[in-house]
C-alpha positions in Angstrom: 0.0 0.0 0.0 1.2 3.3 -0.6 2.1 6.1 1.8 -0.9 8.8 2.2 -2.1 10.8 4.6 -5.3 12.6 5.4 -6.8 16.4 6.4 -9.9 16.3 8.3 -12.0 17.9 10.5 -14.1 16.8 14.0 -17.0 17.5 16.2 -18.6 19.7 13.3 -15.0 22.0 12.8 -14.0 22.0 16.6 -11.0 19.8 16.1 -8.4 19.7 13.1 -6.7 16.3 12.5 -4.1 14.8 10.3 -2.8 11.2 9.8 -0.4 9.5 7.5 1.0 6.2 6.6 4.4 6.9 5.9 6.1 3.0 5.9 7.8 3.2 3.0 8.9 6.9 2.6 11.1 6.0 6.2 11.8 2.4 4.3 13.2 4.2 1.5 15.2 6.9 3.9 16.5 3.8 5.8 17.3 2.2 2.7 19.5 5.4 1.7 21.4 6.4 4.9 22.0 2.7 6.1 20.2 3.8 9.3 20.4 1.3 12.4 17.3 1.1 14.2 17.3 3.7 17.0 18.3 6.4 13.9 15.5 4.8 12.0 13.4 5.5 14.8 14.2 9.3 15.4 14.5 9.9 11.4 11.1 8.5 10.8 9.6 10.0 13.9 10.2 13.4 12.4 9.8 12.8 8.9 6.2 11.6 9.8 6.1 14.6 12.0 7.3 17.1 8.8 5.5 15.4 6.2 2.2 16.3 8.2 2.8 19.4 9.0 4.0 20.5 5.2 0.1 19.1 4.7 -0.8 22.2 6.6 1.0 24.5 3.8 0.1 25.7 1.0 1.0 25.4 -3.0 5.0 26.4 -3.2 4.9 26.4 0.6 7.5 24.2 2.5 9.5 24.0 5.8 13.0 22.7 7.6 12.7 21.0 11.1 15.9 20.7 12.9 16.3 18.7 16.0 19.0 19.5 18.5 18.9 17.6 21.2 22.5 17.5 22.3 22.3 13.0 22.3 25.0 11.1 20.2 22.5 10.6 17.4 23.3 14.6 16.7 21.4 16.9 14.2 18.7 15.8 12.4 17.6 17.3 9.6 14.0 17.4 7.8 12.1 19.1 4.9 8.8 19.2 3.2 6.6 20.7 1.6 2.4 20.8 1.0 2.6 18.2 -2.1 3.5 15.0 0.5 7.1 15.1 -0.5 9.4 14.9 2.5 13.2 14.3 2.8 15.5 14.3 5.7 19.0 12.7 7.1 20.3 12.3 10.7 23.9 13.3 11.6 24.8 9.9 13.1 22.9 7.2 11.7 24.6 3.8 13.2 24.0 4.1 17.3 22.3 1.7 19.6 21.6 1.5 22.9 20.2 -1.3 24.9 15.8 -1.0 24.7 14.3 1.4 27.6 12.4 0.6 30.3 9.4 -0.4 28.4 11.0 -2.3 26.1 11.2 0.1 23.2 13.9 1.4 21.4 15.7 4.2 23.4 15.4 7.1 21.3 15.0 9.7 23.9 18.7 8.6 24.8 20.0 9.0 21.2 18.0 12.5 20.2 19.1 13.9 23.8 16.9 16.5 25.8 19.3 19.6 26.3 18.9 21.2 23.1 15.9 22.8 21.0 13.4 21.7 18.6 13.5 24.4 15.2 10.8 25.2 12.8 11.2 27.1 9.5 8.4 27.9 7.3 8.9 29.2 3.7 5.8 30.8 3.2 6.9 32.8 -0.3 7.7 35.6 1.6 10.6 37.7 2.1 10.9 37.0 6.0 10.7 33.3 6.6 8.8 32.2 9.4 10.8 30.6 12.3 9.9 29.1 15.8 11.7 27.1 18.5 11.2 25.4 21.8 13.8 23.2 24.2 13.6 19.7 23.7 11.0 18.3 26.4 11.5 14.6 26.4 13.5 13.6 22.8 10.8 10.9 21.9 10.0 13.6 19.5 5.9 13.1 19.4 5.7 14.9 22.7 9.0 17.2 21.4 6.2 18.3 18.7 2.8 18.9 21.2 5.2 20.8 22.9 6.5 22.9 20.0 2.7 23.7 18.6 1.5 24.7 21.9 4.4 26.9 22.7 5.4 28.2 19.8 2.1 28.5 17.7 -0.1 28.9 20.6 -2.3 26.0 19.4 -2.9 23.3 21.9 -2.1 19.7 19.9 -1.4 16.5 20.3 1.1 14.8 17.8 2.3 10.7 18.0 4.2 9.4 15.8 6.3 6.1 15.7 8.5 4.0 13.4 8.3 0.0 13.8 11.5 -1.5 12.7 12.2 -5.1 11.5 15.3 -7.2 12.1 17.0 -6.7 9.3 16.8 -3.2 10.1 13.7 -2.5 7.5 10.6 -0.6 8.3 8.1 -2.7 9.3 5.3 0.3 9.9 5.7 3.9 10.6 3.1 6.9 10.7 1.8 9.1 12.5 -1.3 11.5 13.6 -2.2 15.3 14.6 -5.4 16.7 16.4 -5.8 20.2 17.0 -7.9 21.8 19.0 -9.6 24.8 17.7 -10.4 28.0 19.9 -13.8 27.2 20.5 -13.7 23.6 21.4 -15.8 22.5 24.2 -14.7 21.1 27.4 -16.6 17.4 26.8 -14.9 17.5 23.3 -11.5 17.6 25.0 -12.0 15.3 27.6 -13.1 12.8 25.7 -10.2 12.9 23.1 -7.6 13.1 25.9 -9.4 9.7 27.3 -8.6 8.6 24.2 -5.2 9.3 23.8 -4.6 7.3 27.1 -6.3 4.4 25.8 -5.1 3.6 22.3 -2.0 1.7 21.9 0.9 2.9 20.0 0.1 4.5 16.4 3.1 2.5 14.8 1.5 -0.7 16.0 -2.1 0.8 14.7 -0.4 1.1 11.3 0.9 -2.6 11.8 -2.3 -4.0 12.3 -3.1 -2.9 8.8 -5.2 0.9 10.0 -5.0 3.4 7.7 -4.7 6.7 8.1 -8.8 7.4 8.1 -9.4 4.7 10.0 -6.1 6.1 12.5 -8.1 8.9 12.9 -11.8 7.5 13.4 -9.6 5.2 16.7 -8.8 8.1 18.0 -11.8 10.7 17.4 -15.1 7.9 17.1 -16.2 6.3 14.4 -18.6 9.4 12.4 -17.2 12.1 14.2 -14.2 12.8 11.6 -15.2 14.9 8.2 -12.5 14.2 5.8 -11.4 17.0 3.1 -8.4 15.7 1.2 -5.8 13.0 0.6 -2.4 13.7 -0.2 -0.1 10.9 -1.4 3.4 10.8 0.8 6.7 9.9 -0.8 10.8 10.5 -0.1 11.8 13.1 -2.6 14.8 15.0 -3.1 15.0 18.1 -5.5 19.2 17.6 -5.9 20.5 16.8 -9.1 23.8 16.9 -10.8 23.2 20.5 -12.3 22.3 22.1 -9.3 25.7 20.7 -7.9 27.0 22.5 -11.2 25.7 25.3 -10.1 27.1 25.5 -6.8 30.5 24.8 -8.2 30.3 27.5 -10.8 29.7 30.0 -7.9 33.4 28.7 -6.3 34.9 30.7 -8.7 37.3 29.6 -11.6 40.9 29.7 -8.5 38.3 26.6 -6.4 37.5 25.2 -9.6 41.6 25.4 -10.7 43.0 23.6 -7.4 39.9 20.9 -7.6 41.4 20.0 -11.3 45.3 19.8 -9.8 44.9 18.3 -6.4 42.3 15.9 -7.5 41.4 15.7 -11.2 38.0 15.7 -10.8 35.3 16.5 -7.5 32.9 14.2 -6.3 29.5 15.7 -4.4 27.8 14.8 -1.9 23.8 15.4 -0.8 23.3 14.5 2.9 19.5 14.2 2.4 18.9 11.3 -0.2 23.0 10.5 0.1 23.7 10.8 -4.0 26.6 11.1 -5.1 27.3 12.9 -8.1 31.3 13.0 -9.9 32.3 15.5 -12.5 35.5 14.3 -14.3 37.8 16.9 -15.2 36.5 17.6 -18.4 33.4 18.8 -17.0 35.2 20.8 -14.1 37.4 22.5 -17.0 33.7 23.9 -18.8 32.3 24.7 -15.5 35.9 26.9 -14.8 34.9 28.5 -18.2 31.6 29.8 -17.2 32.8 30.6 -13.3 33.8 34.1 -12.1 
């Protein structure tokens, strides 16, 4: 099945909610970055986390997260946009730990809780848009309620979770948000935060074969969730060899000189879907041609 997720609304507009089935976006970042579980875990965590909240942007709209937790794992690194496409890399991507006390894996360990949780929204404006909170916990989905209730005054509650296989691929990942709107009423509330106590873990929704409406209708009652749109979810990276052109024309032709005699050619790098792209000398002497 492919990845998806879904906008709706509850209790006749009172509540906002989104859900997504991202298993094989994170597969497909896993599969790219070599990521052990734990980094799995944290990667896919806020790439379901990003993915939903690019849903709440519009046309060219998109946005960076940046988690800086101060854990071993170290930066990690997330964008999207309002068309489903999401990319993202973490800094370290091969730690373990030994599981935590309830016998998941520790990523509150790896992501660390001493450093800050960054938002940065692209809105087509000249001023971009930017908020940031302290890391509460480092398990990320409370990282996230935190960060919308501080930092864009709307109360929310955000899970997400990553189920990982064995052989270190993604058995089920995904993820939800419900927000409430000003004028939700008190019986509303307490029954969705009865709710949230109850239902088990959404990555082991997801792996019992829910989907994202049906994700939502556990959490909000069966009838009570108007859906508006579906958005398909993918891993998608906008680098490319001629960009990386680019950016080497812009060195200026002395870089582009001491790349062709200490090396003979230059091979790039993009952290987010870890291509690699080589230009032979040949190309580096017509890209010296058109540089400053």
């Amino acid at each position: 099945m492919s990845d998806y997720l879904v906008k709706g609304l509850a209790f006749d507009g009172q509540v906002r909610a989104y859900a997504a089935r991202t298993t094989q976006t994170v597969e497909e970042a896993q599969r790219r970055h070599h990521t052990w579980p734990i980094a799995s875990a944290a990667l896919g965590r806020t790439m379901t986390a990003g993915v939903i909240m690019g849903a709440m942007l519009k046309g060219d709209q998109k946005l960076t997260i940046k988690i800086e937790g101060g854990g071993p794992i170290g930066p990690i690194l997330v964008d999207s946009n309002a068309k489903g496409e999401v990319r993202g890399y973490v800094t370290n991507p091969h730690i373990h730990f030994e599981q935590n006390a309830q016998g998941k894996l520790n990523v509150g360990k790896a992501v660390g809780n001493t450093g800050t949780l960054t938002v940065v929204k692209d809105i087509g404006l000249r001023d971009f848009f930017s908020g940031q909170v302290p890391i509460v916990s480092g398990e990320l989905g409370e990282d996230f309620s935190y960060y919308f209730a501080t930092s864009e005054q709307v109360p929310s509650s955000v899970g997400v979770g990553v189920l990982v296989n064995p052989d270190n691929s993604i058995l089920a990942a995904g993820g939800f948000i419900i927000q409430l709107m000003p004028d939700t009423q008190e019986e509303t509330i307490e029954k969705i935060e009865q709710k949230l106590k109850e239902i088990p873990a959404v990555s082991s929704l997801i792996q019992r074969g829910l989907n994202p409406e049906e994700l939502l209708e556990e959490i909000l009652g069966k009838g009570n969730v108007h859906f508006l749109e579906t958005v398909p979810v993918s891993f998608s990276c906008n680098c490319s060899k001629g960009r990386f052109a680019s950016a080497i024309i812009g060195l200026g032709k002395a870089e582009i000189k001491d790349m062709i005699e200490e090396d003979g050619q230059a091979e790039v790098h993009c952290h987010f879907c870890n291509e690699k792209y080589l230009f032979s000398k040949q190309e580096l002497e017509e890209l010296g041609k058109e540089a400053k």
